[in-house]
N, C-alpha and C positions, 0 to 999 in steps of 0.2 A: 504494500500500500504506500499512497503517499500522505505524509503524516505532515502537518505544520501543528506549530509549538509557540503559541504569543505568549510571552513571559521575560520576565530578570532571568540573566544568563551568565555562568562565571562571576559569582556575586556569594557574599560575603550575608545569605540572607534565607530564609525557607523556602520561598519561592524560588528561586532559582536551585536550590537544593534540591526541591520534588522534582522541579522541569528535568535538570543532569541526570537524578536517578531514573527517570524514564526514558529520557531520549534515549541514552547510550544504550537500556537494553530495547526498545524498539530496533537501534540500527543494527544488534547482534542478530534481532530475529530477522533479518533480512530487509526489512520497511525501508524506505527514503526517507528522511527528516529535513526538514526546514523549522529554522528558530529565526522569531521574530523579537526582537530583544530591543529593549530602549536605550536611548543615547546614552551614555555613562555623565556627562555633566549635567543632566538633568535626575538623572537615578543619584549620583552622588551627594545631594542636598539633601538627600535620606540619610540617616546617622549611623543606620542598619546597613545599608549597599557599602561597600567596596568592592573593589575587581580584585580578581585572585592571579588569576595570569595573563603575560604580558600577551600573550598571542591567543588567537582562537579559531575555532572550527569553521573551515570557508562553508558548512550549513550554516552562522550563525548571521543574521543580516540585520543592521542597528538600524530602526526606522520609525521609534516612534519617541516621543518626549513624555515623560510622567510630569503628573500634576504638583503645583507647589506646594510644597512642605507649607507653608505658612496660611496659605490662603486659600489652597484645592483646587484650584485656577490654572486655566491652560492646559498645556497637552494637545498632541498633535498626532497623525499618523500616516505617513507618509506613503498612502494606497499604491502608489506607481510601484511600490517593493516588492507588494503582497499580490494582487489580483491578478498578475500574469501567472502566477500559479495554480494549478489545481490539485486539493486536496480531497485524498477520500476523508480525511477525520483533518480534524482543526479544533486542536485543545486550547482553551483558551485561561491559563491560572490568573483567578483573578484575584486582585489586592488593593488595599485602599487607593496608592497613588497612582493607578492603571488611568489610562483615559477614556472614561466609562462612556461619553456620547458618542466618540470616535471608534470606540470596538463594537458598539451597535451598530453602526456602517457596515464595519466594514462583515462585522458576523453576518448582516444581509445579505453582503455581495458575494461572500464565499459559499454561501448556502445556495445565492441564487447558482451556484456554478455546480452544486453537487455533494461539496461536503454537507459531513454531520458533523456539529459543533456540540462540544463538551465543553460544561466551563466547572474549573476545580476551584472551590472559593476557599478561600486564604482569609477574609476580612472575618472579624470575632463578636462583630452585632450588625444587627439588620438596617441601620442606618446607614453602615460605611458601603452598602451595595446599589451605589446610585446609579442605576442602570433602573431605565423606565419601566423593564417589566420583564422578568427573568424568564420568561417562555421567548425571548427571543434564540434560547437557546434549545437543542434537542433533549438535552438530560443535564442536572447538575449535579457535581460528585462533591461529595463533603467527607469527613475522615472519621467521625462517629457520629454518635445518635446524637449529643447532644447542639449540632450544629443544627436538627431537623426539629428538635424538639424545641431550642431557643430562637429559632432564627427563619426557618423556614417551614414550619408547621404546616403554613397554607400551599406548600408545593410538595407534598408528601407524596402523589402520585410520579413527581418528574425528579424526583431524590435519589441519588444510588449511593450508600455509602461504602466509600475503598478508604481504606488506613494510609497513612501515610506510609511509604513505602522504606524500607532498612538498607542499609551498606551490607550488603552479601557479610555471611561469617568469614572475621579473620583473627582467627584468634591466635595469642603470642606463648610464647615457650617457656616464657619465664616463670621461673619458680616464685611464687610470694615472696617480696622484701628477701631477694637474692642477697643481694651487697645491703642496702637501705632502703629502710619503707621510705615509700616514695608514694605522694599526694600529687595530682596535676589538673590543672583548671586551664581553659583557651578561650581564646574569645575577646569579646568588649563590649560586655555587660557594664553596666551602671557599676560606680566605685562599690555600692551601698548593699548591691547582691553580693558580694564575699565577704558583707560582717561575718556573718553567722560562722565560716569555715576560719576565718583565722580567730575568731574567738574560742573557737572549740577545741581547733589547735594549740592556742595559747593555754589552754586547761591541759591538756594532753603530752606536754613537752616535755614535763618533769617526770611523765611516766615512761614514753617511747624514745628513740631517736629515730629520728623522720628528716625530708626534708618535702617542702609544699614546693613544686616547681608552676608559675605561671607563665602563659605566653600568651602576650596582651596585643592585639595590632593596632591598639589606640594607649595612651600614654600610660606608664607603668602604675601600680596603684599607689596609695602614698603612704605604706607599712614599712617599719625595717624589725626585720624580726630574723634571728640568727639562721632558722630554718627555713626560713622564706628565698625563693631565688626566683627573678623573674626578668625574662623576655620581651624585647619590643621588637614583632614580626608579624606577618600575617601568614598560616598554616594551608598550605592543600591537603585534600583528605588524605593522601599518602605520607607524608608529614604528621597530620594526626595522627593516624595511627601507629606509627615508626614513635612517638611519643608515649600515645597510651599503651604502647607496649612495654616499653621500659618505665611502665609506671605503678601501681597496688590496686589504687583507691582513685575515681575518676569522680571529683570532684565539679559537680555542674551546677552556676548560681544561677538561679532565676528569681523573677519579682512578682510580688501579688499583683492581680489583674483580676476585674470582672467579666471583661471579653472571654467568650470563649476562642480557647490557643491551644496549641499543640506548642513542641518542641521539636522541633528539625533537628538541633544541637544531640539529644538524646537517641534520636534516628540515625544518625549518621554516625554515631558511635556507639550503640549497642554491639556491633557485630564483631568490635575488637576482645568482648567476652573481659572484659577491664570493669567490676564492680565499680555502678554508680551512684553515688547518693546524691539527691534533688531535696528540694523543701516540698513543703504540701504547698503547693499554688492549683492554677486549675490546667498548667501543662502536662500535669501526670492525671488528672483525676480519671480521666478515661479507660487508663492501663486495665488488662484482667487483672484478677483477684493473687494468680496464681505473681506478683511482681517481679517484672524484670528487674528493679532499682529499687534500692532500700528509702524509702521516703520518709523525712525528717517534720516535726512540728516547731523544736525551738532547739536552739542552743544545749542544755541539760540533756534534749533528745537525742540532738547531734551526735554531741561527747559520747553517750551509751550508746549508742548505733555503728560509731565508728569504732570502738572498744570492739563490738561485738563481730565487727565486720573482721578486727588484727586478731584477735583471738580464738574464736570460733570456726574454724573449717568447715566442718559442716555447714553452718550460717550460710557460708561466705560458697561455699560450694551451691546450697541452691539458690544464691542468687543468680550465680553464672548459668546455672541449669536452664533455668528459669529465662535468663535474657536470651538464651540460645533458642529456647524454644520459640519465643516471643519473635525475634528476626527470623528464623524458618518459615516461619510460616506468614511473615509478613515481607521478605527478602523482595528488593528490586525487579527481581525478572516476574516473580508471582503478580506483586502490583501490575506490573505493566500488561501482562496477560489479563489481566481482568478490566482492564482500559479497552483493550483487543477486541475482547470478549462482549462489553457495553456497545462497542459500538455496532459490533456485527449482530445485539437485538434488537438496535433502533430503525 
């Protein structure tokens, strides 16, 4: 088939995380792919966007402007890139600063040619979905129930939902705290999501030796703490996991939110089998029962969870168990077969 992809691309963000983990295995399965990706000075006013590599996929074609961080305003897309194409499917991830009147165009124009359009929504309340009226699309795919339950209730008939898809298993050799337990955080999360880990640490120090390694791509945090060592870089997923393998405990900060959100971040590192502790926000609430990730309430919980994770084998074995089984059956190529599969019922 021929597959187009409008989305953030080689980006530093979830949306462009889901697009990567599906294009590439469409193109394994044989498929054509075309990505339609936005300008990077216009994406880059996002705080979340950065580009990861210097060079990219000649499918990948820049053509459209995201809307202003400030004011939601603008946005453009530049049809002469897209329309000479025909697509049998045409996924469309959609997210707040997408340019929601400009992809109604052009979803009409691409329809009028044949494809069937999917649109995978990204946005965490039903306000940020300003598109005049989401039957302009064939089916939309959301990542659990409660994006159908909070959000789109009224379109339960046109709902399918697919999980966000995982980083195939790669798991690493290393023996637990071989040489040094070792903690490792990535990213560029708010200063304010790593209280919790170096205060727990800081209770922890005078029992273990450890060292917390972070790798920051925005400015380093502003702790000095003897076991603290930290990184200013921006990681490819091969990179991450060359890290979380040489590491114990995969330390992943996140913040409260009432949006409903997923975590990309916890996607795309489950499959390195690198136990991870998360706080209770609503990025994990949708996990099964059976947890991939050891999920924390406060500081005091922390400390006892991370004890339990250096100490316990057992524990600490099913959580690995557990997150392996979780990426199995939710692994990259499965997602994208059931993409496949959606659109060869529509």
């Amino acid at each position: 088939m021929n597959i187009g992809i409008f989305s953030r691309w080689n980006a530093t963000c979830g949306i462009s995380t889901h697009a990567e983990l599906l294009g590439f295995e469409f193109i394994k399965m044989g498929h054509s792919l075309k990505v339609f990706a936005p300008y990077i000075e216009t994406a880059n006013k996002w705080w979340h966007h950065k580009i990861m590599r210097n060079s990219e996929e000649d499918f990948v074609v820049r053509c459209y402007s995201e809307l202003d961080p400030e004011t939601l305003s603008g946005g453009w897309i530049d049809e002469d890139k897209i329309l000479p194409e025909r697509f049998d499917l045409f996924i469309v991830e959609s997210y707040v600063s997408i340019p929601y009147k400009h992809v109604e165009k052009i979803v009409e124009k691409v329809k009028e040619k044949g494809a069937k359009v999917i649109v995978v929504v990204h946005e965490g309340k039903r306000e940020d979905l300003r598109y005049s009226n989401l039957s302009i699309f064939d089916t939309i795919v959301v990542f659990d129930e409660r994006y159908l339950k909070e959000m789109l209730y009224d379109y339960k008939d046109r709902v399918s939902i697919i999980p966000f898809p995982c980083h195939p298993v790669k798991g690493s050799q290393r023996k637990f705290a071989e040489d040094m337990l070792t903690f490792f955080s990535f990213g560029r999360q708010p200063i304010n999501e790593y209280e919790d880990y170096i205060n727990a640490l800081d209770r922890l120090h005078s029992k273990y030796d450890f060292v917390y390694k972070i790798v920051r791509s925005d400015g380093l945090l502003p702790y000095d703490k003897p076991w603290l060592k930290q990184e200013h870089m921006r990681l490819r997923t091969e990179k991450v996991y060359e890290r979380l393998h040489s590491s114990d405990i995969h330390l992943l900060p996140k913040g409260k939110t009432s949006y409903v959100v997923v975590s990309s971040t916890l996607f795309q590192c489950l499959g390195s089998l690198v136990p991870t502790v998360v706080p209770n926000t609503r990025h994990f609430e949708a996990l099964p029962d059976e947890k991939p990730v050891v999920i924390y309430d406060n500081v005091e919980d922390l400390k006892m969870k991370l004890e339990l994770l250096i100490e316990d084998e057992g524990f600490r074995n099913k959580v690995i168990k557990a997150a392996e089984k979780y990426v199995r059956e939710n692994e990259s190529e499965k997602i994208a077969r059931r993409f496949i599969d959606l659109y060869r019922s529509l």
